[in-house]
HTML snippet that shows the backbone in 3Dmol.js (N, CA, C, O; Angstrom):
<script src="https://3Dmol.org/build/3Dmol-min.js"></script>
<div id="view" style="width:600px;height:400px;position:relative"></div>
<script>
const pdb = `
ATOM      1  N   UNK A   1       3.650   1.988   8.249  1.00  0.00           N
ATOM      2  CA  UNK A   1       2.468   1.704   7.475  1.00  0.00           C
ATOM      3  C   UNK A   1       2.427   2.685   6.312  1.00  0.00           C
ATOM      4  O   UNK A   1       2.559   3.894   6.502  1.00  0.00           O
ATOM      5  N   UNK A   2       2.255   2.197   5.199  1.00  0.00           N
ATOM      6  CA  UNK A   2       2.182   2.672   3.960  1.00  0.00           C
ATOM      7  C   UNK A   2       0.173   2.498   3.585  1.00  0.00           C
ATOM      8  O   UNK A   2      -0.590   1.531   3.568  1.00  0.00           O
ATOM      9  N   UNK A   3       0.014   3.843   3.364  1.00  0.00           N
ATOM     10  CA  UNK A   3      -1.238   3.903   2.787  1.00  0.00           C
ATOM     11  C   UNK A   3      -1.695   4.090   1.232  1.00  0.00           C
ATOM     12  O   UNK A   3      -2.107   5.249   1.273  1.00  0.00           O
ATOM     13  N   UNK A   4      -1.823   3.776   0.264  1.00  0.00           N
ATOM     14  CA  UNK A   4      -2.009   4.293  -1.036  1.00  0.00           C
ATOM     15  C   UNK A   4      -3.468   4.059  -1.464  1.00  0.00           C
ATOM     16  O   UNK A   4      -4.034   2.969  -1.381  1.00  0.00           O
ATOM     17  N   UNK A   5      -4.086   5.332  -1.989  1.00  0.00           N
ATOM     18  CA  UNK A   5      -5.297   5.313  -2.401  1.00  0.00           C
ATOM     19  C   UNK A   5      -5.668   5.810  -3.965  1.00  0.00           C
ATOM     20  O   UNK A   5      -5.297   6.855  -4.501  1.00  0.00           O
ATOM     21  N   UNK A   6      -6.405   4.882  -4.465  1.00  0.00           N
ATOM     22  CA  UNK A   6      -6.686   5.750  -6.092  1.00  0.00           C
ATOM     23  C   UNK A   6      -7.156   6.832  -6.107  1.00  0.00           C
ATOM     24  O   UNK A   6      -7.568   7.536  -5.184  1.00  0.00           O
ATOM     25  N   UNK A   7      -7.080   7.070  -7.668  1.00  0.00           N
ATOM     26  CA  UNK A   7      -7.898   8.480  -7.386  1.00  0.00           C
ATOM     27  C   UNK A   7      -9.226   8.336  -8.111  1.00  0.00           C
ATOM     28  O   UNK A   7      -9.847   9.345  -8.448  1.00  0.00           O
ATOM     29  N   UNK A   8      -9.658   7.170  -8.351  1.00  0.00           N
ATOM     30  CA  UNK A   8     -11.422   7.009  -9.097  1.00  0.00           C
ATOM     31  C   UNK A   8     -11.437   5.470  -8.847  1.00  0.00           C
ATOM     32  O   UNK A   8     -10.479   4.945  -8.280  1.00  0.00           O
ATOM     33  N   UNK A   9     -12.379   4.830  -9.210  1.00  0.00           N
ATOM     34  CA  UNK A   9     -13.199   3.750  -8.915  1.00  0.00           C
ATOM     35  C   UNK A   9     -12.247   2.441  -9.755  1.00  0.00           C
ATOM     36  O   UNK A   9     -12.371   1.243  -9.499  1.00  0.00           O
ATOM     37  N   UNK A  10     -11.359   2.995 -10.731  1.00  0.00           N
ATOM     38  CA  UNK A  10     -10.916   2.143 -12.039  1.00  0.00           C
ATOM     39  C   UNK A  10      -9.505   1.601 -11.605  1.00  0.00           C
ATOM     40  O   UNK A  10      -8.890   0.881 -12.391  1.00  0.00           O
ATOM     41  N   UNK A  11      -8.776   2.042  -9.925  1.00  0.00           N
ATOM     42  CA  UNK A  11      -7.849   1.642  -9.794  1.00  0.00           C
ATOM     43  C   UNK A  11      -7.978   0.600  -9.159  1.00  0.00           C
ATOM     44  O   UNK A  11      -9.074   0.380  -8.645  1.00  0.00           O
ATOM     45  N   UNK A  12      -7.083  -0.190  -9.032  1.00  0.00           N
ATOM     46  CA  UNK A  12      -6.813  -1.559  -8.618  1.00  0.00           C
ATOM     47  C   UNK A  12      -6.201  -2.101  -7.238  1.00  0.00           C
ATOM     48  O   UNK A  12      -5.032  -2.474  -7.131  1.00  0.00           O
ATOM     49  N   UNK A  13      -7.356  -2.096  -5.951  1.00  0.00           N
ATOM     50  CA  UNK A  13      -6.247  -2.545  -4.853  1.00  0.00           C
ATOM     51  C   UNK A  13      -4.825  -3.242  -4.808  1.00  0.00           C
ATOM     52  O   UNK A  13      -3.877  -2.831  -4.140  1.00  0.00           O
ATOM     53  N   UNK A  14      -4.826  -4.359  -5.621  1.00  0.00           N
ATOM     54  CA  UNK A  14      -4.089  -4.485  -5.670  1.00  0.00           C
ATOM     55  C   UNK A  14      -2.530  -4.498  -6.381  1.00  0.00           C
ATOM     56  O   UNK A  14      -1.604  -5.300  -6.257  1.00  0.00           O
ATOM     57  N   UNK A  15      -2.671  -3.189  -7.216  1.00  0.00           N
ATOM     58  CA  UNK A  15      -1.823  -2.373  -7.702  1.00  0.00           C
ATOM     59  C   UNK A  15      -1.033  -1.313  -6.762  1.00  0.00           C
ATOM     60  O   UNK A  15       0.105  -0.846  -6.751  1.00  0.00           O
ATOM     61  N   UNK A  16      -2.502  -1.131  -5.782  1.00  0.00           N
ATOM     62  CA  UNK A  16      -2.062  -0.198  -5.029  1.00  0.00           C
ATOM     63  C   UNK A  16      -0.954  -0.952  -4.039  1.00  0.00           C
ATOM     64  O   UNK A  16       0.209  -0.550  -4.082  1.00  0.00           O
ATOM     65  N   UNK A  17      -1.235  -1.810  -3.339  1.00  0.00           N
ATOM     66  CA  UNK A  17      -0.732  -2.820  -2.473  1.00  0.00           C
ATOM     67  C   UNK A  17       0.836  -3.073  -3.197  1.00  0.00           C
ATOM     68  O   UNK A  17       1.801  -3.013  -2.435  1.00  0.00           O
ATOM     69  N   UNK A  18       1.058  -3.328  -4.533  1.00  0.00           N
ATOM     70  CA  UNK A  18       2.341  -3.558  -4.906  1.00  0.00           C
ATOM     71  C   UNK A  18       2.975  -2.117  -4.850  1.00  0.00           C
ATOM     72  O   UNK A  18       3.963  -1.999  -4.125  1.00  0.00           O
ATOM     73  N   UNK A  19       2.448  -0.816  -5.646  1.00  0.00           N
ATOM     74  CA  UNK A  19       3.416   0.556  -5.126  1.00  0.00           C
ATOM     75  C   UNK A  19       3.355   0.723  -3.917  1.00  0.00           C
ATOM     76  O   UNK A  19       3.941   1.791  -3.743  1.00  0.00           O
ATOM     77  N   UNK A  20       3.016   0.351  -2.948  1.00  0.00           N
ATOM     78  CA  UNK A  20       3.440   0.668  -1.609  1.00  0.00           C
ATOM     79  C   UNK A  20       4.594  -0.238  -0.941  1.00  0.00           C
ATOM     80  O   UNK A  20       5.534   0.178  -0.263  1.00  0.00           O
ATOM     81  N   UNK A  21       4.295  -1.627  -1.303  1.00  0.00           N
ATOM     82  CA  UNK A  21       5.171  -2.878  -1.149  1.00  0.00           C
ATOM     83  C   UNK A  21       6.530  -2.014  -1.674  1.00  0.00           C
ATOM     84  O   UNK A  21       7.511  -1.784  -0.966  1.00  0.00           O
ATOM     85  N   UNK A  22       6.401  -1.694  -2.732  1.00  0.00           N
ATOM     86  CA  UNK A  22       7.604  -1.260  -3.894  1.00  0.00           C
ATOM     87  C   UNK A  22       7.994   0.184  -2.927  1.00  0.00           C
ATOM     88  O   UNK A  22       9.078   0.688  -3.219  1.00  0.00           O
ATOM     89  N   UNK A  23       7.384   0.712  -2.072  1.00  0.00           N
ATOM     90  CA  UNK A  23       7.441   2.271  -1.535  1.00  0.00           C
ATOM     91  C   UNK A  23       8.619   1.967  -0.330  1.00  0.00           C
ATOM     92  O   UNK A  23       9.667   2.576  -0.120  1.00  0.00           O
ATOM     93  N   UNK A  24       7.953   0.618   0.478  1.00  0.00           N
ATOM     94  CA  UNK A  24       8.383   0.457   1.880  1.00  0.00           C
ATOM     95  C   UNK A  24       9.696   0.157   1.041  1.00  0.00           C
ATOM     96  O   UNK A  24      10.593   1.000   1.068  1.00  0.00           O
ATOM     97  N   UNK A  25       9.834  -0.867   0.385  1.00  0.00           N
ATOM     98  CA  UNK A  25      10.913  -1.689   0.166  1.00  0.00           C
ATOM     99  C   UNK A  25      12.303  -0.781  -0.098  1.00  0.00           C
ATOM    100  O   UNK A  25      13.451  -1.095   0.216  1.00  0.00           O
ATOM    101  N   UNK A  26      11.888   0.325  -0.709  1.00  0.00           N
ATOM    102  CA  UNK A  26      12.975   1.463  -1.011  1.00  0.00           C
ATOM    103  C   UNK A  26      13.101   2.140  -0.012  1.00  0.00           C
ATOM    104  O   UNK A  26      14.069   2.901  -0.030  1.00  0.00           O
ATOM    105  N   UNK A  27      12.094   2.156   1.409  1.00  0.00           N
ATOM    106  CA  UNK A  27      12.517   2.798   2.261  1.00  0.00           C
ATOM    107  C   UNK A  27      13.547   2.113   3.396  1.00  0.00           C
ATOM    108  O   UNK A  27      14.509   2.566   4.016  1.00  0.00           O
ATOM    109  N   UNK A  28      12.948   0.933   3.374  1.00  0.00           N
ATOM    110  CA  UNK A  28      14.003   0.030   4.167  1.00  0.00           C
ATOM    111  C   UNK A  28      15.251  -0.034   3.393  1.00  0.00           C
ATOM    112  O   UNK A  28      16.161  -0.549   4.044  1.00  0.00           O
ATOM    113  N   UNK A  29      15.561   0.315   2.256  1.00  0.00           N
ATOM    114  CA  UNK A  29      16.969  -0.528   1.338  1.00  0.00           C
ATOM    115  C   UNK A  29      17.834   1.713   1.719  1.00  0.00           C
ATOM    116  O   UNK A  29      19.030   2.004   1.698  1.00  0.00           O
ATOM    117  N   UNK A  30      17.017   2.390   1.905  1.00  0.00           N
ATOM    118  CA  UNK A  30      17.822   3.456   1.946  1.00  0.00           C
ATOM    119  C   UNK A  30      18.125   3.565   3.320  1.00  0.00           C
ATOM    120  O   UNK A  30      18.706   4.552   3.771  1.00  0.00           O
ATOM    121  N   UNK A  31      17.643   2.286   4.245  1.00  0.00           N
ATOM    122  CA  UNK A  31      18.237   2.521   6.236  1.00  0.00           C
ATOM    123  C   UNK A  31      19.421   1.120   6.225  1.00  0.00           C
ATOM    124  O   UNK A  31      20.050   0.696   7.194  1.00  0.00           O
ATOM    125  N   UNK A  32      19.450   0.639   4.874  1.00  0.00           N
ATOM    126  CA  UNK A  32      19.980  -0.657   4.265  1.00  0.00           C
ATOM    127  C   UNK A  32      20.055  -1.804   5.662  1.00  0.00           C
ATOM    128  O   UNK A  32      21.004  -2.140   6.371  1.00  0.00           O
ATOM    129  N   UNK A  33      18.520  -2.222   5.666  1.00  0.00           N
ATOM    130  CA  UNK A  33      17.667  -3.107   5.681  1.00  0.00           C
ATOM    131  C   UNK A  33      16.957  -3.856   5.372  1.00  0.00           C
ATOM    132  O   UNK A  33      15.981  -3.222   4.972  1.00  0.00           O
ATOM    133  N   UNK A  34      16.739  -5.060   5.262  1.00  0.00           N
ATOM    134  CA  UNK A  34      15.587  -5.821   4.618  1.00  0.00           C
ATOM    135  C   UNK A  34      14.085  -5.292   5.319  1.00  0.00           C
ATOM    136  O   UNK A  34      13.753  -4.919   6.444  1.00  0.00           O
ATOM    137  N   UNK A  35      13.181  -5.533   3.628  1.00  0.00           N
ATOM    138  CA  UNK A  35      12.075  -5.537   4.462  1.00  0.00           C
ATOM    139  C   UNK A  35      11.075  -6.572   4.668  1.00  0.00           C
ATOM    140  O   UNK A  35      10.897  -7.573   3.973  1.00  0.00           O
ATOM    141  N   UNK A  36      10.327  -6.138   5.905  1.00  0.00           N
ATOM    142  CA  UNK A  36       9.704  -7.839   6.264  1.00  0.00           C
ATOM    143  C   UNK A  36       8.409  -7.009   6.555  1.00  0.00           C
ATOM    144  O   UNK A  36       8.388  -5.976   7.225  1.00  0.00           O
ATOM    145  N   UNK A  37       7.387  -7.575   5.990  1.00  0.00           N
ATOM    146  CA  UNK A  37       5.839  -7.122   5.544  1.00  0.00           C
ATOM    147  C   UNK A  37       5.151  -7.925   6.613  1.00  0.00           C
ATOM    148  O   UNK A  37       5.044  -9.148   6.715  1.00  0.00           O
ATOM    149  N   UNK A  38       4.780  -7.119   7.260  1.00  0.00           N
ATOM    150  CA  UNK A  38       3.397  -7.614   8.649  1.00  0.00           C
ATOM    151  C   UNK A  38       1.898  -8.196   7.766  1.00  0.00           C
ATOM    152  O   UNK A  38       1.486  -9.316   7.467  1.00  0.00           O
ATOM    153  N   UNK A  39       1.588  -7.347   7.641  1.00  0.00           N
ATOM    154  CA  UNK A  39       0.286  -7.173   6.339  1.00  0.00           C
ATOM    155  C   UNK A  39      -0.205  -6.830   5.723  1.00  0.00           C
ATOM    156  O   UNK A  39      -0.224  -5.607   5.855  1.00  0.00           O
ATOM    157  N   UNK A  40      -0.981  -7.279   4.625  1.00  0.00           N
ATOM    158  CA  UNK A  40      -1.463  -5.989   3.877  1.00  0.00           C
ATOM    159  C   UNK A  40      -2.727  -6.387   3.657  1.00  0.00           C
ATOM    160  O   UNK A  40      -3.161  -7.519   3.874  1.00  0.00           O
ATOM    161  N   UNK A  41      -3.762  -4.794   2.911  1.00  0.00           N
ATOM    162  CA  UNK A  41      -4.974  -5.186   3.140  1.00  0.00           C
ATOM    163  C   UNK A  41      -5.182  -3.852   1.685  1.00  0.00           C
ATOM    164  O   UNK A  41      -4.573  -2.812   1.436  1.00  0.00           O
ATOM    165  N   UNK A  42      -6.646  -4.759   0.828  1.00  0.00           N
ATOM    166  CA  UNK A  42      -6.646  -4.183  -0.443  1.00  0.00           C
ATOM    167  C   UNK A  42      -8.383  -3.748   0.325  1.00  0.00           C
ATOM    168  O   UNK A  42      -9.024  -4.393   1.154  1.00  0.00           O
ATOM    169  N   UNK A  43      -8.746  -2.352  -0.399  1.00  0.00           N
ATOM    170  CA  UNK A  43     -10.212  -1.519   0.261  1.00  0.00           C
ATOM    171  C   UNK A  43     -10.352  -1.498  -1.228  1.00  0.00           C
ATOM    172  O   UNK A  43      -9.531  -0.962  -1.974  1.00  0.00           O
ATOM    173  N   UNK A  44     -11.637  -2.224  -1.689  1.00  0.00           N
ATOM    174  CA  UNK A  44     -11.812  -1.858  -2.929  1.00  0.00           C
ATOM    175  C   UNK A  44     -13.027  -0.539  -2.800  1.00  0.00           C
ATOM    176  O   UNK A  44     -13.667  -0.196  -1.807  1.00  0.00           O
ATOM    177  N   UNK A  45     -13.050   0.052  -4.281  1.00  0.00           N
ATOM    178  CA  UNK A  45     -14.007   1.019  -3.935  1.00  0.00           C
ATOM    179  C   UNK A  45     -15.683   1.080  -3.106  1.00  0.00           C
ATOM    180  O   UNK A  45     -16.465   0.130  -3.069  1.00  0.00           O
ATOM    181  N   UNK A  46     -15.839   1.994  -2.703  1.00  0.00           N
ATOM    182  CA  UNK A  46     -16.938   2.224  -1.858  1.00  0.00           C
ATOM    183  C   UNK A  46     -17.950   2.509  -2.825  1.00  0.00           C
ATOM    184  O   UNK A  46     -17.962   2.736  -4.034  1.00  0.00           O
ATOM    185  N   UNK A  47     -18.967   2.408  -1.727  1.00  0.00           N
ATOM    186  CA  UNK A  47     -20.343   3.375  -1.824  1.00  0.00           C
ATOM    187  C   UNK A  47     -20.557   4.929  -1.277  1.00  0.00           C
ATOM    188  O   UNK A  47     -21.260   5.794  -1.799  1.00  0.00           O
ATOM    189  N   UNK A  48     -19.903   5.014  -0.303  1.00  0.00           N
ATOM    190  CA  UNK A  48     -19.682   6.932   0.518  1.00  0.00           C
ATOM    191  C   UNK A  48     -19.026   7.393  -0.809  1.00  0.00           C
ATOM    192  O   UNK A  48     -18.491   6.724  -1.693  1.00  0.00           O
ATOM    193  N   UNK A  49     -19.214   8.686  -0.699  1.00  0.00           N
ATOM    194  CA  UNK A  49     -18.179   9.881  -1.412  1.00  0.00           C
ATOM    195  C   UNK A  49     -17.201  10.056  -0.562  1.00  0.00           C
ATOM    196  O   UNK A  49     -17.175  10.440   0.608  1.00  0.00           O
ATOM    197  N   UNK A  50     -16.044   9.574  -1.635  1.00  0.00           N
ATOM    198  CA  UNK A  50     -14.589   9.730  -1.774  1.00  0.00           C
ATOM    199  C   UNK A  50     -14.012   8.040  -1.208  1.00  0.00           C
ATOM    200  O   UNK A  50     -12.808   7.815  -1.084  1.00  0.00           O
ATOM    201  N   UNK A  51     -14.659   7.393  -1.029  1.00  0.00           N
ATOM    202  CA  UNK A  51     -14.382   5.782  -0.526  1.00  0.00           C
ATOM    203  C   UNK A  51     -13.609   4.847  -2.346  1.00  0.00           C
ATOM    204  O   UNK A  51     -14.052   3.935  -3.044  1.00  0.00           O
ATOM    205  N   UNK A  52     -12.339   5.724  -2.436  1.00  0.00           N
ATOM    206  CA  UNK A  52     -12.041   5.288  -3.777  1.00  0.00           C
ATOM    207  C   UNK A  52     -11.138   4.052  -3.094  1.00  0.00           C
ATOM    208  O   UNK A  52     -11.098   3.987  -1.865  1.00  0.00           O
ATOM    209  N   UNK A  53     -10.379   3.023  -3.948  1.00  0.00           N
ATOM    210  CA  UNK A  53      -9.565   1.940  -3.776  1.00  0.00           C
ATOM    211  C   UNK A  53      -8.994   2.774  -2.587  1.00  0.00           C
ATOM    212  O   UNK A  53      -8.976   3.972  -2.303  1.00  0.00           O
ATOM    213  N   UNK A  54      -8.479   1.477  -1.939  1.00  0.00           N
ATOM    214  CA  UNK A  54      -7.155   1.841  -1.310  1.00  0.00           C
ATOM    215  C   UNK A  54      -6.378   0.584  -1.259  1.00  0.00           C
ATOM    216  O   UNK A  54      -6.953  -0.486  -1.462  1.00  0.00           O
ATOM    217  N   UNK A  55      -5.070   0.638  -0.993  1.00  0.00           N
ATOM    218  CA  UNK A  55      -3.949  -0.458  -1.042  1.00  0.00           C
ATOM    219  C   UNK A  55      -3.488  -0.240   0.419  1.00  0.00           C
ATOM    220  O   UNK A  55      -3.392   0.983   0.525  1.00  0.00           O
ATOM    221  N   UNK A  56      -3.196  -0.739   1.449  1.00  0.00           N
ATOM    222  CA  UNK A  56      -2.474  -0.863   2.551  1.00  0.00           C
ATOM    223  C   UNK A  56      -1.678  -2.101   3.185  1.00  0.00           C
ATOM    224  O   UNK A  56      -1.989  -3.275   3.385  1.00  0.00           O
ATOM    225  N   UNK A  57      -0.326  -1.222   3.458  1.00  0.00           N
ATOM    226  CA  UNK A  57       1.470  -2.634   3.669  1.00  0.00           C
ATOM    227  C   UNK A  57       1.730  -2.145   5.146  1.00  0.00           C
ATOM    228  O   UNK A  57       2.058  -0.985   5.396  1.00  0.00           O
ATOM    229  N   UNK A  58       1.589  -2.953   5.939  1.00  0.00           N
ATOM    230  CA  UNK A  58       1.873  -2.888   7.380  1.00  0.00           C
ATOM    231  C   UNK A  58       3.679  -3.266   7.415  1.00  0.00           C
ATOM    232  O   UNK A  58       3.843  -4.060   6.488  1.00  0.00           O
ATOM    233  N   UNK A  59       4.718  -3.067   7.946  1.00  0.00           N
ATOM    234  CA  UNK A  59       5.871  -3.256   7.343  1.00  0.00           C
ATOM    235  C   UNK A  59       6.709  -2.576   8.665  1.00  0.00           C
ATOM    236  O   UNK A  59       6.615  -1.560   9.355  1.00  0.00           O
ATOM    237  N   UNK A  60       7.605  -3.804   8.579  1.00  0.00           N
ATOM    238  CA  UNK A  60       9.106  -3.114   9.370  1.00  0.00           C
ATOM    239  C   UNK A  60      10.774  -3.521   8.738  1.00  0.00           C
ATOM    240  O   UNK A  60      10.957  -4.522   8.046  1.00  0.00           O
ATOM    241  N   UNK A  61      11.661  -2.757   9.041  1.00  0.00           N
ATOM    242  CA  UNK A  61      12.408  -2.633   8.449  1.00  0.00           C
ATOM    243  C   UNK A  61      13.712  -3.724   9.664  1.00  0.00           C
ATOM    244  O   UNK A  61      14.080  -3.468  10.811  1.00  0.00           O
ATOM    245  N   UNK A  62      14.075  -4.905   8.753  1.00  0.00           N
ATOM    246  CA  UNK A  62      15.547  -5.549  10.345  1.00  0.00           C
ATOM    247  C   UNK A  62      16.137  -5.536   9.155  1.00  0.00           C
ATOM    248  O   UNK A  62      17.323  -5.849   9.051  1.00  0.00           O
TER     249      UNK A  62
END
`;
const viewer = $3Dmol.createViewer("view");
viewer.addModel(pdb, "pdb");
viewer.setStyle({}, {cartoon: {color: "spectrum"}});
viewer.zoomTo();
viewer.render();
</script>
C-alpha cells in the first residue's frame, strides 16, 4: 500500500493516486514484475487540522 498526501488543500486526489500508481509501478518493475492494482481510494481535503488530500493504491506485485 502506497499512501500519498498533499501538502495544502490545492492538491489533487487524484494526482496523488497517479504518483503513487507511478510509485508502485517502479517498485514492482525493480522485483521485475508486473503490477496489478487491488484499489485505490482519493481523500479529498478535510475539515480537522492537517486532513489535507490524500491519494491511496492498494497493489501487489506477480
Amino acid at each position: 500500500m502506497i499512501i500519498n498526501q498533499g501538502t495544502g488543500f490545492w492538491a489533487s486526489p487524484s494526482t496523488l493516486v497517479a504518483n503513487a500508481t507511478r510509485e508502485a509501478g517502479n517498485h514492482c518493475a525493480n522485483q521485475r514484475k508486473q503490477l496489478e492494482i487491488l484499489s485505490t481510494q482519493e481523500r479529498p481535503f478535510g475539515l480537522r487540522p492537517g486532513a489535507y488530500p490524500e491519494g491511496e493504491i492498494r497493489f501487489t506485485c506477480k
